[in-house]
VOGU-3710 file (C-alpha; in Angstrom, 3 decimals, decimal comma):
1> xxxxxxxxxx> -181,709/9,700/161,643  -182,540/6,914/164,680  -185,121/4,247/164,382  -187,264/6,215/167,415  -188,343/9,028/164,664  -191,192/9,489/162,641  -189,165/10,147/159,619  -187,524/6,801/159,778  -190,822/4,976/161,092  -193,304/6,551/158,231
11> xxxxxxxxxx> -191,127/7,512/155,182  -187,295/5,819/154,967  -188,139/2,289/156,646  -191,618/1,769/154,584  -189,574/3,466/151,115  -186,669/1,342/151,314  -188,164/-2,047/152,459  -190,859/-1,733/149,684  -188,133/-0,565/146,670  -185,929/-3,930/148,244
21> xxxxxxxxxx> -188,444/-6,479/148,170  -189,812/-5,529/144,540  -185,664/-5,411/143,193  -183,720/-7,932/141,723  -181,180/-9,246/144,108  -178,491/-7,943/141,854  -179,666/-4,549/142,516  -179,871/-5,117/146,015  -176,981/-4,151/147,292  -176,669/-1,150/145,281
31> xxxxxxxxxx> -180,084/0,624/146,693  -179,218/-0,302/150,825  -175,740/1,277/150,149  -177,286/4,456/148,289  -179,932/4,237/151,431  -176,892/3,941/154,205  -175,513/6,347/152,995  -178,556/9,056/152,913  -179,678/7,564/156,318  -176,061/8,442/157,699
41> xxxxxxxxxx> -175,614/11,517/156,035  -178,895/13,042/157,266  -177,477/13,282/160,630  -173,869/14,064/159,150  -174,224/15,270/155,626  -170,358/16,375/155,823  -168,389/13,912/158,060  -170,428/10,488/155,735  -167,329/11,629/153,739  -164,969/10,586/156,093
51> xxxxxxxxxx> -167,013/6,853/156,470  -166,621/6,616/152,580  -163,120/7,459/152,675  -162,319/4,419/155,669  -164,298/2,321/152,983  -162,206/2,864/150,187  -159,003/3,035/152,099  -159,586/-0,319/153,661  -161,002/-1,557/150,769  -157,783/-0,691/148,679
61> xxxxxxxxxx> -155,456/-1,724/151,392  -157,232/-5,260/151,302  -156,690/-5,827/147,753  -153,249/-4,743/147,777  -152,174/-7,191/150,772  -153,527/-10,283/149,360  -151,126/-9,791/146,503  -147,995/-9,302/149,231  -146,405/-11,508/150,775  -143,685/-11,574/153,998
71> xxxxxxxxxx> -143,488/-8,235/155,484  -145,075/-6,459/152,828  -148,766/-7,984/153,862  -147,457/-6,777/157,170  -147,047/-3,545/156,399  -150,170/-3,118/154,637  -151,823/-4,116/157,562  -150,218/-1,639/159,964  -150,864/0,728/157,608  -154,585/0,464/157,131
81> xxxxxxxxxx> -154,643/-0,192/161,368  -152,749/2,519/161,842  -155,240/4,781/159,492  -158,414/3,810/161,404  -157,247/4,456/164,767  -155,330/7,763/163,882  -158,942/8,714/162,729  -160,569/7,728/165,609  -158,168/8,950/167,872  -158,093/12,902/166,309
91> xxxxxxxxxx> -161,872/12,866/166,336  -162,596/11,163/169,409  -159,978/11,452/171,629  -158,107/15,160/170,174  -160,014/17,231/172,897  -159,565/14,835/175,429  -155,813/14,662/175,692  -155,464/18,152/174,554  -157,590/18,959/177,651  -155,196/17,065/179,827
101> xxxxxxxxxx> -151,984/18,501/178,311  -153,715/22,138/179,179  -154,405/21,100/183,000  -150,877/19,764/183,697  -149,500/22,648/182,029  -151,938/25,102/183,715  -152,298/27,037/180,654  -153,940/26,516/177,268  -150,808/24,990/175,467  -153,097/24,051/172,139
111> xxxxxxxxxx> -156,107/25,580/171,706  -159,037/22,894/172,053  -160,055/22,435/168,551  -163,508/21,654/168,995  -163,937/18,688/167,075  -167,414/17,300/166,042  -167,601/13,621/166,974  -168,681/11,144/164,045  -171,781/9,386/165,161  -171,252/5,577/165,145
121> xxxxxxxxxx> -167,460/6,337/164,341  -166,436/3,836/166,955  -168,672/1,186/165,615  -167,698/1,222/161,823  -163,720/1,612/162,966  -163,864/-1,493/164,486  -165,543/-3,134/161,552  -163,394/-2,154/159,139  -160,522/-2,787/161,534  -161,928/-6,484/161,993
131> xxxxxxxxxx> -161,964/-6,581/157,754  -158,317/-5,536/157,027  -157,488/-8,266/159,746  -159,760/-11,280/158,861  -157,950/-10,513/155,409  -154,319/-10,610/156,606  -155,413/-13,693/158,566  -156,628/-15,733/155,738  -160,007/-16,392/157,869  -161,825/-14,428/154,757
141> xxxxxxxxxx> -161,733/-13,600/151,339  -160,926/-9,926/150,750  -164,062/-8,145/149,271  -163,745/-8,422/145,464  -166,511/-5,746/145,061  -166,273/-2,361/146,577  -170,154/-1,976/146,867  -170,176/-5,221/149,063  -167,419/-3,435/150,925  -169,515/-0,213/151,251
151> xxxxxxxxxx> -172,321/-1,919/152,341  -170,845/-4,350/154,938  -169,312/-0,755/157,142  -172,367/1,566/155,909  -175,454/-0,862/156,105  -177,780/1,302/158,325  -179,696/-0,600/160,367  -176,328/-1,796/162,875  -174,108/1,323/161,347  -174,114/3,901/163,866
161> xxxxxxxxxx> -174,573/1,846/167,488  -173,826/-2,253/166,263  -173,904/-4,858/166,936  -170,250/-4,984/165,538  -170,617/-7,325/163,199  -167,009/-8,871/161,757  -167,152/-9,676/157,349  -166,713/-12,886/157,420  -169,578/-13,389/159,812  -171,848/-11,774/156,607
171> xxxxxxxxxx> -169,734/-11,914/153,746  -171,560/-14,615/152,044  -174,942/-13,205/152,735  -173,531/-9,832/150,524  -173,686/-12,088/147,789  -176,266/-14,635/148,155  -179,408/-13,955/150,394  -182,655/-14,948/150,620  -186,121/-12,259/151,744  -188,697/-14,614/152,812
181> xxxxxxxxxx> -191,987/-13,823/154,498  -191,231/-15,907/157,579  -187,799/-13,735/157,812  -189,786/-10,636/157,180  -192,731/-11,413/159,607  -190,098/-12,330/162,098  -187,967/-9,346/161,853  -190,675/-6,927/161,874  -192,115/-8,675/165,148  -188,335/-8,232/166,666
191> xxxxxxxxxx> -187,808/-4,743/165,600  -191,471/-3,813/167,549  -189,828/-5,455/170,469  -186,960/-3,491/170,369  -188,641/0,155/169,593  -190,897/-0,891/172,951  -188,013/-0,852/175,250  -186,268/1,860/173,519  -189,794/4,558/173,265  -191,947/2,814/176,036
201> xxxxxxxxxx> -188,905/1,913/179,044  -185,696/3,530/178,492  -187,093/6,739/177,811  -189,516/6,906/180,956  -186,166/5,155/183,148  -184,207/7,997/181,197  -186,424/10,874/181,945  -186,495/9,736/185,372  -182,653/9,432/185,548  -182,215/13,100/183,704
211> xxxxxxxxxx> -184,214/14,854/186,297  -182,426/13,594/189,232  -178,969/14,657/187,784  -180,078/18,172/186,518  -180,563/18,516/190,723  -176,912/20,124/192,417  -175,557/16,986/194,058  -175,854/18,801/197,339  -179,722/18,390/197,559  -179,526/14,301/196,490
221> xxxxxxxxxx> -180,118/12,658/199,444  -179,570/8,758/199,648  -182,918/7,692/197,987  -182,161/9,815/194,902  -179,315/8,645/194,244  -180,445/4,590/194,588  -183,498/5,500/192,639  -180,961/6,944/189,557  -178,695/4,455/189,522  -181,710/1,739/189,609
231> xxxxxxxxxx> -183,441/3,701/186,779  -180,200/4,116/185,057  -179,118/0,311/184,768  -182,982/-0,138/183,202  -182,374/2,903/180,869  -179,011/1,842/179,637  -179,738/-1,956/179,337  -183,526/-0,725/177,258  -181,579/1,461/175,247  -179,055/-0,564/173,905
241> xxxxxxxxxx> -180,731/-3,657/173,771  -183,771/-2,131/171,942  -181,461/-0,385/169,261  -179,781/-3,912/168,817  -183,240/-5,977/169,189  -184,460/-3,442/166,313  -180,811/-3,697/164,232  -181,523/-7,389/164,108  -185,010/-7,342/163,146  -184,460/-4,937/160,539
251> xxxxxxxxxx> -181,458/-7,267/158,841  -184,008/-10,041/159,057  -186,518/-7,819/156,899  -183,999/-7,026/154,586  -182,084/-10,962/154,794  -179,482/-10,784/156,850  -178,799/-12,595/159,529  -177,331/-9,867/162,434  -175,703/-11,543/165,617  -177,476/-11,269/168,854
261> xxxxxxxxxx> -175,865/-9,054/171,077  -177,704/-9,198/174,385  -178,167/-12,389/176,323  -180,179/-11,453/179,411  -177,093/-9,640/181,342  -178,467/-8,803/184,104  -179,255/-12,665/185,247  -175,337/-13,013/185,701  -173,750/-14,324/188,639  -170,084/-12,645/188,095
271> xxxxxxxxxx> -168,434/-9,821/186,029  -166,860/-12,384/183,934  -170,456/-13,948/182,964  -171,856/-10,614/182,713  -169,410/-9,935/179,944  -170,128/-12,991/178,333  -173,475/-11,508/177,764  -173,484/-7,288/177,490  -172,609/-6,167/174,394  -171,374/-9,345/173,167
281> xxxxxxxxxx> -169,989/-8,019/169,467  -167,648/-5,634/171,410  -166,567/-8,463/173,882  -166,059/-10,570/171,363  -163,706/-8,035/169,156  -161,953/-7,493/172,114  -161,148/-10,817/172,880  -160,320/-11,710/169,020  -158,087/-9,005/168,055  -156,616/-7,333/171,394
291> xxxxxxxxxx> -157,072/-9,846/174,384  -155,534/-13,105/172,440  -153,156/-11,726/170,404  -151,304/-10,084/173,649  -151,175/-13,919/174,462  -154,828/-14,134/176,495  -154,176/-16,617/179,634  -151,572/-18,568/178,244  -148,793/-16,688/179,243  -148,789/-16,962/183,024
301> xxxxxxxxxx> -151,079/-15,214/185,678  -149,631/-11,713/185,648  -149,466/-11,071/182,383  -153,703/-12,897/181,915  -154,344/-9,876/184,667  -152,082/-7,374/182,882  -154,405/-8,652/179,451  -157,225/-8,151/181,180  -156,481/-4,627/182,198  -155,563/-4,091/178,958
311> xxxxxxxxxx> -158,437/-4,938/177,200  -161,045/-3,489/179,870  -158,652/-0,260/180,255  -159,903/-0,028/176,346  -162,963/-0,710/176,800  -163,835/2,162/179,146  -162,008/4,231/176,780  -163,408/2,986/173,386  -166,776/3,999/175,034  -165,851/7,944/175,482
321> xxxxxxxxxx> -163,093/10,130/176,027  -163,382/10,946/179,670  -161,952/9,764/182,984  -165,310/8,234/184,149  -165,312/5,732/181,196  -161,765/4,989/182,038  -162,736/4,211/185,686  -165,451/2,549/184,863  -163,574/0,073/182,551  -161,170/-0,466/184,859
331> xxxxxxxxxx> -163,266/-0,969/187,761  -164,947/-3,892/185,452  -161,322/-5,459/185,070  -160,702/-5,300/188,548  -163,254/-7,438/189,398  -162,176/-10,023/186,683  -159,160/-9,953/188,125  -160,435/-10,489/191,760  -163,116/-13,188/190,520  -160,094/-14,959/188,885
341> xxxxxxxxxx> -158,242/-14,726/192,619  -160,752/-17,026/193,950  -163,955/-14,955/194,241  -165,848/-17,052/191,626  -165,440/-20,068/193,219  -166,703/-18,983/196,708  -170,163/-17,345/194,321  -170,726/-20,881/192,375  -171,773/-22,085/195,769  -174,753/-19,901/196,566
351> xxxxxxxxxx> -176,515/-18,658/193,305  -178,778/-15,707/194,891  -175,384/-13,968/196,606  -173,390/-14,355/193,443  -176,966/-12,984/191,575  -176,944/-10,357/194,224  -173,161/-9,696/194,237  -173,355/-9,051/190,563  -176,275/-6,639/190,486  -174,699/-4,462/192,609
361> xxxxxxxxxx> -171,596/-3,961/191,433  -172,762/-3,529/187,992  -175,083/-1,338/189,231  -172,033/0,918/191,209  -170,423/0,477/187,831  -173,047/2,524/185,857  -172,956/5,694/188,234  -169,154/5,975/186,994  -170,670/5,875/183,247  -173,426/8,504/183,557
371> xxxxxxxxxx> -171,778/10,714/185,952  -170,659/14,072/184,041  -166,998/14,064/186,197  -165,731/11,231/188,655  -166,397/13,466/191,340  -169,714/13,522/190,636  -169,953/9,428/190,759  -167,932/9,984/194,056  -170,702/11,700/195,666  -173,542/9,810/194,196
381> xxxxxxxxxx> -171,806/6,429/195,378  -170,993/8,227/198,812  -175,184/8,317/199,066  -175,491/4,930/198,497  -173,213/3,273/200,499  -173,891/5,669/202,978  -177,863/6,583/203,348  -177,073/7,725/207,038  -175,683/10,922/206,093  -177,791/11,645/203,516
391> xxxxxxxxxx> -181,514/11,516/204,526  -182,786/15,040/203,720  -183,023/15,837/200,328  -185,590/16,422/196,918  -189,098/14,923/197,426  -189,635/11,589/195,147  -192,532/13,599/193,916  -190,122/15,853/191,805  -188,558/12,676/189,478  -191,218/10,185/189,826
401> xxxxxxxxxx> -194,543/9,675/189,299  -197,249/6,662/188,470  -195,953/6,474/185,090  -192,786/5,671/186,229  -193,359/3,568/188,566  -195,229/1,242/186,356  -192,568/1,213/183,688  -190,474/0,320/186,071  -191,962/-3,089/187,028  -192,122/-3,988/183,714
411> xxxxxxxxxx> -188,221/-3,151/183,597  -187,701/-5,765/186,146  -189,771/-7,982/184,599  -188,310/-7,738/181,050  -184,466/-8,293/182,521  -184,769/-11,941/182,484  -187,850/-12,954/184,923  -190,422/-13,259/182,056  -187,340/-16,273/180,753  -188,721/-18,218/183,351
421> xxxxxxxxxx> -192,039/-18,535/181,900  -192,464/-22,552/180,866  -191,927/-23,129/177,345  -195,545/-24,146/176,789  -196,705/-21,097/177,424  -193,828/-18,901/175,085  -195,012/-21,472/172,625  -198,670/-20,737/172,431  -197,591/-16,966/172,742  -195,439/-16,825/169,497
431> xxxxxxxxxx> -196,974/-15,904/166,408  -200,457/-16,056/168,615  -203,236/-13,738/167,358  -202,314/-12,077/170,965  -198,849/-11,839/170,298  -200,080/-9,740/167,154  -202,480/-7,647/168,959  -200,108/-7,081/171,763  -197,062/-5,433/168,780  -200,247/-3,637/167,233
441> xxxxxxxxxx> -200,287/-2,006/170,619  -196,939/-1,505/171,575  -196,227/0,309/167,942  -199,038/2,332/168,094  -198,129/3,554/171,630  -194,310/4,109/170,255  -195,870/6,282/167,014  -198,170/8,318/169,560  -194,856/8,540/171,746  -192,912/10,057/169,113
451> xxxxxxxxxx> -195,233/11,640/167,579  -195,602/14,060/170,982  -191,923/14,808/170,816  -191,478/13,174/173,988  -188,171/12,774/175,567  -186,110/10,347/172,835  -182,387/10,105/173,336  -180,528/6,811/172,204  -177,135/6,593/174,975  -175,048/4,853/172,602
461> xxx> -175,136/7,316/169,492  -172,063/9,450/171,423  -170,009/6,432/170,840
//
């Protein structure tokens, strides 16, 4: 089930909110689980087994560290560690290096076994990864109650595309938390934010974006391929940042408080900054549990650039089994690496070339994650850089139209140049009788969107 669907919008959201908010707070917990769990399992009625076994294995292991000590608590750890990423690794990452294997073999060694990918299994890995750690750490209390447990991996509205969110960053709103009509008027307003970009701009970018690709490279002449890489760093950024805007206003409706994940990205004037604001959860459990405790920067320069390739080596992976993601991550650690050389310094002294400089190499970035092959990016990148050689080619007319071009406008505008508004004027615009006329709108154009069947994919699901 995803937020963009009538199904959610009409009958679970309305169902669930309304049974919450007339319950007892000691019965809270119980009916979100029970509704996590159905939300998951209508998308994956069989594999929501596996998430309730990663529950109740970490869970267990938990319990049983705290009463170890020495190496025991160490092995308890590496044993529930170990668990989640052999689990993650056979069902995302089997077919991969089988695949491999096969090629360098030239024959079909092991047969591919066709393995279904969990949604969200990367997602809820990491969380219960970050659990069985925070426990051995003594920066949290292990869960006492399985339900809480169950809930913290399985709550559904950041379960199957974040943010990440870490226990003891919500532990003590499991217990204790308050639904208040501010909280609910406020979340409601953020998730009709977030289903805006996701129904009303990532789709058109995406649509846009889809078209171009399903052309044979051979006929994508230089303006195509700007034009999809453009639409695609909208799509990707509306996407995520809409399923996020709407995880967060849901936990508000139901009192929690989610952590942001998206700061305006796209404003950045380096890789490293831009990192400091894309996907922020994932950054941050990167940094906390791989990119510190192989000793961070305080270990000498080569091994702060060997960390860093590392971590963004990881990255690329942790976001798909394929070679482009791997590129792509390590093209991002590159240019920490070169920004650390002495690049950043020379961009803090002209902010619209380190603004520029940034744009475009996150932009050259994204081809390598929506390419289907790296030789596919290679070409589409080839285009780009060199529009000489590739003038002839598909008519605009054939990906774009009116629609699109209006959308995307208000894709540039939404990236951070509406921030600069002056804070008397966001002022009289929150909670305005505008404001509420304006999220009238904007849902009732997302229900009509959805309602059509239009074009509705959400990026980060494969992940």
């Amino acid at each position: 089930m995803v937020f963009s669907s009538s199904v959610f919008l009409l009958l679970f959201l309305p169902i669930v909110f309304m049974a919450n908010y007339i319950m007892k707070n000691n019965f809270s917990n119980i009916l979100l689980l029970i509704a996590s769990l159905f939300f998951y399992a209508w998308g994956e009625p069989v594999l929501v087994l596996l998430m309730i076994f990663t529950i109740i294995t970490n869970w267990l292991l938990g319990r049983i560290m705290i009463k170890q000590v020495g190496r025991y608590r160490k092995i308890m750890l590496a044993l529930a560690v170990v668990l989640d990423l052999s689990i993650l690794g056979y069902y995302k990452y089997a077919g991969f290096f089988i695949s491999i294997l096969n090629s360098v073999m030239n024959n079909d060694v092991i047969q591919d076994p066709g393995i279904k990918l969990p949604i969200g299994i990367s997602f809820f890995t990491f969380q219960a990864i970050s659990y069985v750690i925070d426990v051995y750490r003594g920066d949290v209390e292990e869960s006492p109650k399985l339900i809480n447990m169950a809930l913290y991996i399985s709550f559904f509205p950041q379960l199957i595309a974040g943010p990440i969110v870490k226990y003891k960053e919500i532990n003590k709103q499991l217990e204790n938390r308050e639904i208040t009509f501010d909280g609910i008027t406020l979340g409601f307003k953020r998730f009709i934010y977030g289903l805006g970009k996701k129904v009303l701009i990532s789709n058109v970018m995406g649509l846009c974006v889809d078209t171009i690709y399903s052309f044979d490279t051979d006929i994508i002449n230089s303006k195509a391929a700007w034009i999809a890489a453009l639409a695609y760093t909208f799509q990707i950024y509306y996407d995520f940042s809409g399923y996020s805007d709407m995880a967060i206003g849901l936990g508000k409706m139901f009192g929690f408080i989610i952590p942001e994940n998206f700061n305006y990205p796209y404003l950045s004037k380096s890789i490293s900054e831009f990192w400091r604001r894309w996907h922020i959860s994932l950054g941050t459990w990167f940094k906390e549990y791989l990119y510190i405790p192989l000793g961070g920067n305080r270990k000498g320069t080569v091994r702060t650039y060997m960390n860093l390739g590392i971590v963004f080596l990881l990255t690329g992976l942790w976001h798909g089994a394929a070679f482009t993601y791997i590129l792509w991550g390590l093209y991002h650690g590159a240019f920490q690496v070169i920004e650390r050389l002495g690049l950043e310094k020379i961009l803090k002294k002209n902010k619209v070339i380190a603004s520029c400089y940034c744009l475009v190499i996150v932009n050259f970035g994204w081809v390598f994650f929506r390419a289907e092959s790296v030789l596919e990016a290679i070409r589409y990148l080839l285009r780009m850089l060199m529009p000489w050689k590739y003038i002839t080619g598909i008519s605009v007319l054939r990906y774009m139209d009116n629609k699109t071009i209006c959308v995307g406008i208000c894709a540039i505008l939404g990236v951070g140049v509406l921030k600069k508004v002056p804070q008397n004027i966001k002022d009289r615009w929150n909670n305005s009788i505008v404001e509420a006329i304006y999220c009238t709108c904007v849902l009732t154009l997302c229900i009509a969107s959805i309602a059509s069947n239009t074009y509705n994919p959400f990026i980060y699901f494969q992940f």
